[in-house]
SEVEXTOR-889416 format. One line per field, with one value per atom (N, C-alpha, C): x, y, z. Coordinates in steps of 0.2 Angstrom, whole numbers. Layout:
<atoms>
xx = X,...
yy = Y,...
zz = Z,...
</atoms>
This chain:
<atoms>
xx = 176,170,171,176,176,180,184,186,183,179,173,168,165,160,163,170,172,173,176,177,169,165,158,157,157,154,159,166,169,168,167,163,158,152,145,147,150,153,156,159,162,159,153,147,142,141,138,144,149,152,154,154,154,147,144,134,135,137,137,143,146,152,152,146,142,140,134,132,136,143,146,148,150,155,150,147,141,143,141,145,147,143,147,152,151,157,166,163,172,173,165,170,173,169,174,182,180,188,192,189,194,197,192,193,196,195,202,207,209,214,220,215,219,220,216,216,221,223,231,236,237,241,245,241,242,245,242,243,250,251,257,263,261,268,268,266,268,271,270,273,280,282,289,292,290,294,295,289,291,296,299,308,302,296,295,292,295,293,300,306,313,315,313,314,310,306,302,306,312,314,321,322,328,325,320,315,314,317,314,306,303,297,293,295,295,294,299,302,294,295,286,278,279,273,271,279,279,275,279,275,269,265,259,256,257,253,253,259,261,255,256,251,245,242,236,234,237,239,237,238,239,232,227,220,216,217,214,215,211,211,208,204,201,199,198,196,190,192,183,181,175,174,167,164,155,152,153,146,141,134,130,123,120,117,113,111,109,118,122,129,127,124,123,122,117,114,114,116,121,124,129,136,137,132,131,135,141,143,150,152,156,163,162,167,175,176,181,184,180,180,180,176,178,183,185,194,198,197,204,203,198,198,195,190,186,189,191,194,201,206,212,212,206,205,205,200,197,204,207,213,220,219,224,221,213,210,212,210,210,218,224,227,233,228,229,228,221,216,222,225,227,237,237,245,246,236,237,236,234,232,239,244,252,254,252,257,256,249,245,249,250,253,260,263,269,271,268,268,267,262,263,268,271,277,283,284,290,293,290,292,294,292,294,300,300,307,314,313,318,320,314,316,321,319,323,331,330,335,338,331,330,328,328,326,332,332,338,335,337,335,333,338,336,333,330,323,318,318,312,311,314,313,313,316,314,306,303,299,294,295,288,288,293,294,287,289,288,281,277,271,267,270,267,265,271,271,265,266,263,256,254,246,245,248,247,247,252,249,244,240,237,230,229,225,224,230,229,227,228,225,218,216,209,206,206,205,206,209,208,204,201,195,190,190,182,181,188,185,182,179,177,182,189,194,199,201,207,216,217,223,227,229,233,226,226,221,225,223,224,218,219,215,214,208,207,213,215,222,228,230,235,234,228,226,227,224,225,234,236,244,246,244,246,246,239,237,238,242,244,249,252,261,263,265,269,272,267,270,272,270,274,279,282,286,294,289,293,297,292,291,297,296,303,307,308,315,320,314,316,320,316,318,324,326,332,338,336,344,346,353,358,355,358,357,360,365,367,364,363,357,352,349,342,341,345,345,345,349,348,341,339,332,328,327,323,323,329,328,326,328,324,317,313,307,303,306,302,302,308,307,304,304,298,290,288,280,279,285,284,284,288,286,279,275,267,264,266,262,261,268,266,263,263,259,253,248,243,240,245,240,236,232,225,226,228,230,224,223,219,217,221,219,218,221,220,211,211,202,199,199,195,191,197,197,194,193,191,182,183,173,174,168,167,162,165,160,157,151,147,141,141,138,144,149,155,156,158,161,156,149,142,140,143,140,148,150,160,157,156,153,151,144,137,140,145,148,153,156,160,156,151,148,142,141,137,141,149,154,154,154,156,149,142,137,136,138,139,143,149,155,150,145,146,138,133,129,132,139,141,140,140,140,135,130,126,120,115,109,109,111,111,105,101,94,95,101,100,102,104,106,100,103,96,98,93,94,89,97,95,95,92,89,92,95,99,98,95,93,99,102,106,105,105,102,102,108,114,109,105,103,96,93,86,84,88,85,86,90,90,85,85,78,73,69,65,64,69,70,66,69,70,61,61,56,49,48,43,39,34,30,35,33,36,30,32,25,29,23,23,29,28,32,40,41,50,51,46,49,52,46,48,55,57,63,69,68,75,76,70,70,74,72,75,83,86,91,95,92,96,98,96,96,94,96,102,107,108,117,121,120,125,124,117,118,119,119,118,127,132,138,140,139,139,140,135,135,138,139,147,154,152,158,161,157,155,160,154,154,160,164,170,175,176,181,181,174,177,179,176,178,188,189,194,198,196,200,200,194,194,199,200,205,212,213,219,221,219,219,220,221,221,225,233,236,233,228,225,222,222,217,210,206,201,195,197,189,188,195,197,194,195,191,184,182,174,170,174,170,170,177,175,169,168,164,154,155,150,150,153,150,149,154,152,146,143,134,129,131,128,128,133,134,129,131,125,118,117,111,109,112,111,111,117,114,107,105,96,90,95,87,85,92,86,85,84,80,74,71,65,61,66,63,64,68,65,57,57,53,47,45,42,39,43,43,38,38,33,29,22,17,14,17,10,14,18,18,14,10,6,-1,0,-9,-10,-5,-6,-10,-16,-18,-15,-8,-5,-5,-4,-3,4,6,16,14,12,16,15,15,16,22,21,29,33,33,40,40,36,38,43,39,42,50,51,60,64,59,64,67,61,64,69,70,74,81,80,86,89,84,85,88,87,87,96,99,107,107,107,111,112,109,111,118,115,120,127,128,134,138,133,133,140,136,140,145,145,153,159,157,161,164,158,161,165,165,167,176,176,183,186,185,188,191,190,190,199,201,209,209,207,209,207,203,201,193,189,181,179,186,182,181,187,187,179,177,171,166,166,159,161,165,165,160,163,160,153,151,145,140,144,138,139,144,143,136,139,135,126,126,120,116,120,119,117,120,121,114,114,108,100,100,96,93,99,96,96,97,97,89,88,83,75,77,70,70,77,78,79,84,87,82,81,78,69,67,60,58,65,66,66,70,73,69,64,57,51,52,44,47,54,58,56,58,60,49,47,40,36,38,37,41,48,49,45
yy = -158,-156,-152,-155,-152,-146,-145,-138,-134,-136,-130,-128,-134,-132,-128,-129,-125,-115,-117,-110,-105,-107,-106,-102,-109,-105,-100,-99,-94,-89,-87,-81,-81,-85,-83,-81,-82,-79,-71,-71,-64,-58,-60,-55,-53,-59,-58,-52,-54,-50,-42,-44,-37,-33,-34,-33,-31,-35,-35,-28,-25,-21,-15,-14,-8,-6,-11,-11,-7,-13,-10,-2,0,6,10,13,18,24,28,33,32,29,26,22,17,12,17,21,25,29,33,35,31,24,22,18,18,16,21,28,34,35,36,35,29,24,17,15,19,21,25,30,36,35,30,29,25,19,15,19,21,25,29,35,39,33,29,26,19,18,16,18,24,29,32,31,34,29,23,19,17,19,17,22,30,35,39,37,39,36,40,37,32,32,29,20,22,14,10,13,11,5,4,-2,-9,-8,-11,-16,-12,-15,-19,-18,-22,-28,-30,-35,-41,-50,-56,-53,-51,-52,-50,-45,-41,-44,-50,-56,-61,-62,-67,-64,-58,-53,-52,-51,-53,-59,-66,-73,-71,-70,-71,-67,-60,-56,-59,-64,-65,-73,-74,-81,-80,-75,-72,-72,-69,-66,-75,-80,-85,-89,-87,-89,-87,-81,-77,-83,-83,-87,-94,-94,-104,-106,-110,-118,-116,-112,-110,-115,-118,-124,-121,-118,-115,-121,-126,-132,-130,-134,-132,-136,-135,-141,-145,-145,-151,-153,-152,-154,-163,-166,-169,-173,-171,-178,-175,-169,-167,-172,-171,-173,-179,-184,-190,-196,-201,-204,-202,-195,-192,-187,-194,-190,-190,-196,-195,-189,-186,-180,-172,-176,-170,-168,-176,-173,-174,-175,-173,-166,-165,-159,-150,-155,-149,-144,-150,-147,-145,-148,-146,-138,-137,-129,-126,-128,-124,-123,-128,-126,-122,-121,-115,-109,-108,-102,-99,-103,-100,-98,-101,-101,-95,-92,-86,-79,-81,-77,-77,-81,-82,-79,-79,-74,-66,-65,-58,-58,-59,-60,-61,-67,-65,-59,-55,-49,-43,-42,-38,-39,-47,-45,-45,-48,-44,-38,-35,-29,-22,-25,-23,-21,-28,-29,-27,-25,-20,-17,-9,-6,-9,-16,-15,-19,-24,-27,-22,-17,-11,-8,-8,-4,-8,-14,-20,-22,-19,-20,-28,-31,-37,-38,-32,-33,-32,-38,-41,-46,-45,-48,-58,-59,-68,-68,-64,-66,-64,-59,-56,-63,-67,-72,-77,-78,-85,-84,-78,-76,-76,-74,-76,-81,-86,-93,-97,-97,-100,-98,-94,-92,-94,-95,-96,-101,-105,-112,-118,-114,-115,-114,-110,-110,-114,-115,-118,-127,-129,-135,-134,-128,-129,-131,-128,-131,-137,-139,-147,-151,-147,-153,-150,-145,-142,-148,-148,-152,-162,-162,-170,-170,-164,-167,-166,-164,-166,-173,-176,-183,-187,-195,-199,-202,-201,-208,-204,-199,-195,-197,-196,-202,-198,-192,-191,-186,-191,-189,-186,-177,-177,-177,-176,-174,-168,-168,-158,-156,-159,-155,-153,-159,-157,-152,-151,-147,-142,-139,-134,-131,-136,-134,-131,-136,-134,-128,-126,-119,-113,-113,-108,-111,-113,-116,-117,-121,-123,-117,-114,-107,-102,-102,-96,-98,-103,-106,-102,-108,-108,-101,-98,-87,-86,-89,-85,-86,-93,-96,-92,-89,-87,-80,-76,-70,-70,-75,-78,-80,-84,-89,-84,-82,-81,-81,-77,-79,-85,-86,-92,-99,-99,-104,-106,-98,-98,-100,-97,-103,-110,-115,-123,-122,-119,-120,-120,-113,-113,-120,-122,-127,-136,-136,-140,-142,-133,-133,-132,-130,-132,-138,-144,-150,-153,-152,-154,-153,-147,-145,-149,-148,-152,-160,-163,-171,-171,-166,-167,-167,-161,-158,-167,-169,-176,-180,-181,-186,-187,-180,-177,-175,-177,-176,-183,-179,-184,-185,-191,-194,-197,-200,-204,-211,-212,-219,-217,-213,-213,-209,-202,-202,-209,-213,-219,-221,-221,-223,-220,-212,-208,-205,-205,-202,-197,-192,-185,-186,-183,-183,-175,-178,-171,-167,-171,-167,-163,-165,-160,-154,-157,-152,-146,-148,-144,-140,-141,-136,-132,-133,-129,-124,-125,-121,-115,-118,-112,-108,-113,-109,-103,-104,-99,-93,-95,-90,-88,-89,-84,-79,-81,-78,-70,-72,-68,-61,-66,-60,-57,-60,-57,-51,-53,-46,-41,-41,-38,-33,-38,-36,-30,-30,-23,-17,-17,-10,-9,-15,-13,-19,-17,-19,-25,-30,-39,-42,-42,-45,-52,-57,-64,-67,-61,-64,-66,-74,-77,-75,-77,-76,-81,-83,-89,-91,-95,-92,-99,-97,-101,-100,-103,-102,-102,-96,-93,-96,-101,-103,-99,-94,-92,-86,-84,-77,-77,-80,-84,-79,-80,-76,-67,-65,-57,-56,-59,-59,-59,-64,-63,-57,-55,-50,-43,-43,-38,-35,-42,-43,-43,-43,-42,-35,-37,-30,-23,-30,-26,-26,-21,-22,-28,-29,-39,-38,-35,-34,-29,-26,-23,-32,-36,-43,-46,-45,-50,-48,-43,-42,-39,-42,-41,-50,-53,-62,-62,-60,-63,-58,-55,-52,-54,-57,-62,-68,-71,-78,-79,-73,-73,-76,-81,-82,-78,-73,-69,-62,-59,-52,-49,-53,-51,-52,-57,-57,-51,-49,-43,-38,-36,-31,-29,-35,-34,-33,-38,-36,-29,-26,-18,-14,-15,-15,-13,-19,-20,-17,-17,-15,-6,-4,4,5,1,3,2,-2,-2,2,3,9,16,18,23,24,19,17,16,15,15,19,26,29,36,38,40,48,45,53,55,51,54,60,64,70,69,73,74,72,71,73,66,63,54,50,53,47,49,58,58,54,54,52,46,39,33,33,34,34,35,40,42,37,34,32,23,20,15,15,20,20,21,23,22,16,14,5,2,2,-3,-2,5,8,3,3,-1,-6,-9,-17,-20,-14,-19,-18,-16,-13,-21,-25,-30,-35,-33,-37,-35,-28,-26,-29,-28,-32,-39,-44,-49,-50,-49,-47,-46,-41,-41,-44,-47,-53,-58,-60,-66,-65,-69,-69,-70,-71,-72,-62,-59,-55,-50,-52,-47,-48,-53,-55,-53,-51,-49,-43,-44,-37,-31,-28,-24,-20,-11,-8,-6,-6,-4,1,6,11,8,3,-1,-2,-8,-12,-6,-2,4,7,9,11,7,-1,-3,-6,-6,-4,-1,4,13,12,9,9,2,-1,-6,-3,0,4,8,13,18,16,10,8,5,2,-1,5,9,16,18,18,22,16,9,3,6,4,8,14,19,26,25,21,20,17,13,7,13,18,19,27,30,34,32,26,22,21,17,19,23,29,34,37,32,36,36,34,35,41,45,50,57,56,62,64,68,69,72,77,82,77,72,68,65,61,59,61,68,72,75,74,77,70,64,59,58,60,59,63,69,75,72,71,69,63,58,52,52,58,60,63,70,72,66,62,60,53,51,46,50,55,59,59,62,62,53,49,42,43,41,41,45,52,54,55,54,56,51,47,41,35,32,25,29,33,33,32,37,38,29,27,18,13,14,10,10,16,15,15,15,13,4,1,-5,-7,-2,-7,-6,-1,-1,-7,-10,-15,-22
zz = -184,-182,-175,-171,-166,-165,-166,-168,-172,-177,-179,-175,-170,-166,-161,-157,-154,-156,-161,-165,-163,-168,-167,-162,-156,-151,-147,-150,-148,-152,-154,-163,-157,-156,-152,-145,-143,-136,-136,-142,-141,-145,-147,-151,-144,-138,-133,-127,-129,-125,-127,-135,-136,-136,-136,-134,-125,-121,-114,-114,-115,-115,-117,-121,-124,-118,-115,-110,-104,-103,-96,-96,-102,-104,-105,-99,-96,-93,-93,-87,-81,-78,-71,-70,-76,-77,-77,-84,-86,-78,-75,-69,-64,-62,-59,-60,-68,-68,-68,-68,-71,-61,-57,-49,-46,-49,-50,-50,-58,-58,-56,-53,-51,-45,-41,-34,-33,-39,-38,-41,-46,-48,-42,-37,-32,-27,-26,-19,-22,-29,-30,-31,-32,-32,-25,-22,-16,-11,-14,-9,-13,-19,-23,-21,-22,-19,-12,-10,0,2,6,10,18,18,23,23,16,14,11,11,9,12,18,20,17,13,12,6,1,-5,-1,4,7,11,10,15,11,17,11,9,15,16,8,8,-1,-5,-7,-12,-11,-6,-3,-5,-4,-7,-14,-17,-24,-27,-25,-24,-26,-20,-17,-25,-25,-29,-37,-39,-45,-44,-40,-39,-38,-37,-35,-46,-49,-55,-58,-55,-59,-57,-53,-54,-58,-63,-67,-74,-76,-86,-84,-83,-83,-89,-90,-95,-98,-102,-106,-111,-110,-113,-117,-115,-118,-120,-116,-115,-113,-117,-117,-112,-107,-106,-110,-115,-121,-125,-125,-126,-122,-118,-118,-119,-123,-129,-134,-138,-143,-146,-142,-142,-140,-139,-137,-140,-138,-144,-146,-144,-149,-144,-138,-135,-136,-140,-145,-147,-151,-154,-149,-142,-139,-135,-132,-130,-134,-141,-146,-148,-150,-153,-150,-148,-143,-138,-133,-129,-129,-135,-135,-137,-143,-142,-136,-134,-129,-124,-123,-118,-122,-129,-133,-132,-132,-133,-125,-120,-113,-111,-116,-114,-116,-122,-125,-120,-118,-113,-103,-103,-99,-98,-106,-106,-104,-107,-105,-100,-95,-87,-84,-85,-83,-85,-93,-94,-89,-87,-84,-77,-75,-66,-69,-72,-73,-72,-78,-78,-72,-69,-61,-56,-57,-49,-54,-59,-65,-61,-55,-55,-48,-44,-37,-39,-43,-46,-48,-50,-51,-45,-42,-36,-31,-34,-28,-29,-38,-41,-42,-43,-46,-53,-58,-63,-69,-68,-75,-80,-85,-94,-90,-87,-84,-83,-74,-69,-74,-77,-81,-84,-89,-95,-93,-84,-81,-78,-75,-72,-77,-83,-87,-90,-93,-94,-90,-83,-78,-78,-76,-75,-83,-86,-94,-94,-92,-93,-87,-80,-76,-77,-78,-81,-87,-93,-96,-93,-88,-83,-83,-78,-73,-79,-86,-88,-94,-92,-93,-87,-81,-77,-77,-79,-77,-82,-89,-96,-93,-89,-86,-81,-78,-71,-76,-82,-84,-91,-89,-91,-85,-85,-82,-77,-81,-79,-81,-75,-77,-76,-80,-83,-79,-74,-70,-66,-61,-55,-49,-47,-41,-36,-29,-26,-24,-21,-18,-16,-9,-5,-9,-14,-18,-25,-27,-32,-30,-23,-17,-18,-17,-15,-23,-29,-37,-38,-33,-35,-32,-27,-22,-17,-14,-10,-16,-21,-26,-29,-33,-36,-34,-27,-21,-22,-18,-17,-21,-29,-34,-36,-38,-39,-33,-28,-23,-24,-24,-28,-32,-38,-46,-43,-36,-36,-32,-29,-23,-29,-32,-36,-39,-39,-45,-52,-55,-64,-66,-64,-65,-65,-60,-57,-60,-62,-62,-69,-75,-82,-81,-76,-79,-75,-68,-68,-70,-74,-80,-87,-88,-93,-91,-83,-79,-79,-76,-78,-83,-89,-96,-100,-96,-99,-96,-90,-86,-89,-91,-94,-99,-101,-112,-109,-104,-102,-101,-95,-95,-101,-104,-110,-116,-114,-120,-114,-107,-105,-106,-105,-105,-110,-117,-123,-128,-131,-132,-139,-143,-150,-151,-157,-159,-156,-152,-152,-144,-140,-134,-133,-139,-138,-139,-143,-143,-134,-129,-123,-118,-119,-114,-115,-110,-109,-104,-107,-103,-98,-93,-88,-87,-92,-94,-88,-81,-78,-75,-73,-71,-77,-83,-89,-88,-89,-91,-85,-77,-69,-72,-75,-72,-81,-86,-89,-88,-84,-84,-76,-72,-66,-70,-75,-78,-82,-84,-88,-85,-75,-74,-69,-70,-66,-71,-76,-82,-81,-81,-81,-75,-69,-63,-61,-65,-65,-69,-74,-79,-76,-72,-69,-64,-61,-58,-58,-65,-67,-73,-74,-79,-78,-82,-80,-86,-83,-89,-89,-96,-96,-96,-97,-97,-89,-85,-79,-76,-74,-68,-61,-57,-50,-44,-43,-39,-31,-28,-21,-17,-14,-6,0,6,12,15,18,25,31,35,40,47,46,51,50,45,45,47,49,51,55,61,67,65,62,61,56,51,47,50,55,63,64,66,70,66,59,54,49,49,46,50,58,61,60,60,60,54,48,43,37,32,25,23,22,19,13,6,0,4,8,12,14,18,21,16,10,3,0,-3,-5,-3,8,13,13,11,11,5,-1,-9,-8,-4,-5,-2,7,9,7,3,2,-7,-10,-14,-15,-22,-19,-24,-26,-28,-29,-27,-26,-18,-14,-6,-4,-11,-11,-12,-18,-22,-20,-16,-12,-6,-2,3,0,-8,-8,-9,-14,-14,-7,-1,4,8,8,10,5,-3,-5,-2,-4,-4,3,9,17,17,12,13,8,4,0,2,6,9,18,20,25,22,18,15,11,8,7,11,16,18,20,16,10,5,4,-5,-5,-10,-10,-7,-2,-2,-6,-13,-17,-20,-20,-20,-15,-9,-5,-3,-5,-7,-12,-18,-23,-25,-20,-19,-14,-8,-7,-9,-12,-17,-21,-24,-30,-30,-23,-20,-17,-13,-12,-18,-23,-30,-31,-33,-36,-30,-24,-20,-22,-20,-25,-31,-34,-43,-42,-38,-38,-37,-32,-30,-36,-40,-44,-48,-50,-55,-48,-41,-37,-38,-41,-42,-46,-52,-59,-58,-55,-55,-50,-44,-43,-47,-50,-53,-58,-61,-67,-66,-58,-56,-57,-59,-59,-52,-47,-42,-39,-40,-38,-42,-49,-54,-51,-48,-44,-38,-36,-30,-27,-22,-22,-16,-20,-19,-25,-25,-26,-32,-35,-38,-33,-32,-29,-21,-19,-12,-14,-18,-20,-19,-24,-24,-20,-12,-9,-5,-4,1,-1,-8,-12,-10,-10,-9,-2,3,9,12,10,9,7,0,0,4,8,11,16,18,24,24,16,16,14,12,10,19,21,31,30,32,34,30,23,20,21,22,25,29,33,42,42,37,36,34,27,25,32,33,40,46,48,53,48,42,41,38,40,41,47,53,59,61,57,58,53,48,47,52,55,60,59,63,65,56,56,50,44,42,35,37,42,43,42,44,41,36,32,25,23,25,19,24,29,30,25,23,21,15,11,3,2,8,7,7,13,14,7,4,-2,-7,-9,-14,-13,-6,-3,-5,-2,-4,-10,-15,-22,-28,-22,-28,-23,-18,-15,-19,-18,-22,-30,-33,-42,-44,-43,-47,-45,-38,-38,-43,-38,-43,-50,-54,-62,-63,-62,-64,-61,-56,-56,-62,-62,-68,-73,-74,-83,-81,-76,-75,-76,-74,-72,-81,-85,-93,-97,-95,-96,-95
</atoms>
């Protein structure tokens, strides 16, 4: 039963994601991955092939970067469980069944999901490991060994914080460490040791994981003894699967995404300030934006990447660092919009006696208003390229602010307000 229920909701999970995927895979989506791509590609060969970066493959520091980049690679694939909040009392009685069978799936399936996330950062650091003239048949099969295997830990320990009585407890700081000092560490080691060496290591460390793997495994008789602790399993759930609609609300307009409201204490007095002798409905949706807990995220994040792709970028073509910039003040653009539609969704917002075209002005200019703010981010890093790169991206931003301003937001408010 429980590997059927699992299955299930793994078939229903991936008919929503292929449904959400239609969705992502929209004009703005392919361009920016096509400006993404080209933007690392350019800026990764220029760093393998410039003679001003040669120093960089004779450096331990190099080896430790590796680490880091390969460990960064190994927080990607978590413990997908698709608990459900009625799983509760569903599944009441029957927790037996859920740590033998439910979740040993669900730690195969994530584990699957989780190889291609190591091939993907392997396949990356490929060409710095050649360059470093560390890429030999051993470190490659001890480096993906390791990182395989390690993840594969890492979600047996995930699959033990969501019983009651975890039969290997750790604490925060040491999880902390499991999940970042440990596997640096280790990853340096692999790129440091001899071949020689690094073979009995490698056989060390994989009789080490298969010892966990049987400490940590769930028989019959030991499910008899364990219970889920279902308000953890069920918050670490619905936290992974509003992760999932969050990414996906990026670039596309997601009608099951909720949106939920947290008080910024710190942002108090700016909002005072901001919201003074402001139209009531601009107050309303600079309040629901700030105190936000994941669109107001969302949007710095934005924010800050393209500030810093445009800053780092700096040798790239001309039409690459315009058109990141453009199309990163579109995405900000796009995020606000389902603040519109929920907004609107409320009923004390349909009884209110204001006007829609009140409401949508005072959108527009809220928008108006982060379109200058971004504007000014993205032209401030630029100011290591020189005056002119600066006002090349002022005039784009300007153009293209303009036309979301009087074309794009007003078109996608009345589609949004006929929704």
């Amino acid at each position: 039963m429980g590997k059927q229920l699992y299955y299930q909701r793994f078939r229903q999970a991936q008919k929503t994601t292929i449904k959400y995927l239609r969705l992502l895979f929209n004009d703005h989506f392919v361009i920016f991955l096509l400006i993404a791509f080209g933007a690392g590609v350019l800026g990764y060969r220029e760093v393998i092939q410039r003679a001003n970066y040669q120093f960089l493959w004779h450096s331990d520091w190099t080896r430790l970067l590796i680490a880091v980049l390969l460990c960064f690679g190994l927080q990607f694939g978590q413990l997908i469980t698709y608990f459900k909040p009625a799983d509760r009392l569903y599944l009441l009685g029957n927790d037996h069944m859920v740590s033998r069978d439910y979740l040993q799936q669900a730690v195969n399936v994530s584990f699957v999901f989780a190889i291609l996330w190591q091939l993907v950062a392997i396949s990356l650091i490929l060409p710095i490991l050649f360059k470093m003239q560390l890429l030999t048949a051993v470190k490659l099969v001890s480096l993906s060994l390791f990182l395989f295997s390690y993840k594969y830990s890492l979600l047996l320990l995930a699959r033990e914080k969501l019983l009651m009585k975890p039969r290997l407890f750790i604490n925060g700081f040491v999880q902390g460490l499991l999940r970042t000092i440990v596997p640096i560490v280790i990853i340096w080691l692999i790129l440091v040791i001899g071949d020689g060496g690094l073979i009995i290591f490698t056989l060390v460390w994989v009789i080490c994981v298969v010892v966990l793997a049987m400490f940590l495994h769930v028989n019959d008789k030991q499910s008899q003894q364990l219970a889920i602790d279902w308000l953890t399993s069920i918050a670490r759930a619905q936290v992974h699967e509003r992760r999932i609609l969050h990414f996906y609300a990026t670039f596309a307009d997601v009608p099951t995404q909720t949106y939920q409201v947290k008080r910024r204490k710190y942002l108090d007095y700016f909002l005072n300030r901001l919201t003074k002798r402001r139209d009531m409905m601009y107050s309303l949706y600079l309040l629901r934006l700030a105190r936000g807990t994941e669109l107001l995220s969302l949007i710095l994040r934005l924010i800050i990447v393209g500030g810093l792709l445009i800053a780092a970028l700096s040798t790239a073509p001309k039409w690459v660092i315009l058109s990141i910039a453009g199309l990163m003040l579109y995405l900000v653009a796009f995020q606000l919009l389902p603040l519109f539609r929920e907004t609107e969704q409320k009923k004390w917002t349909q009884i209110m006696p204001i006007a829609i075209q009140s409401r949508q002005r005072a959108f527009r200019q809220l928008n108006r208003h982060l379109m200058i703010m971004v504007g000014g981010v993205f032209v401030l890093s630029a100011i290591s390229q020189g005056w002119l790169m600066m006002s090349y991206i002022l005039g784009v931003l300007v153009i293209i602010g303009v036309a979301l301003d009087r074309i794009y937001l007003p078109k996608q408010l009345k589609m949004k307000r006929k929704l």
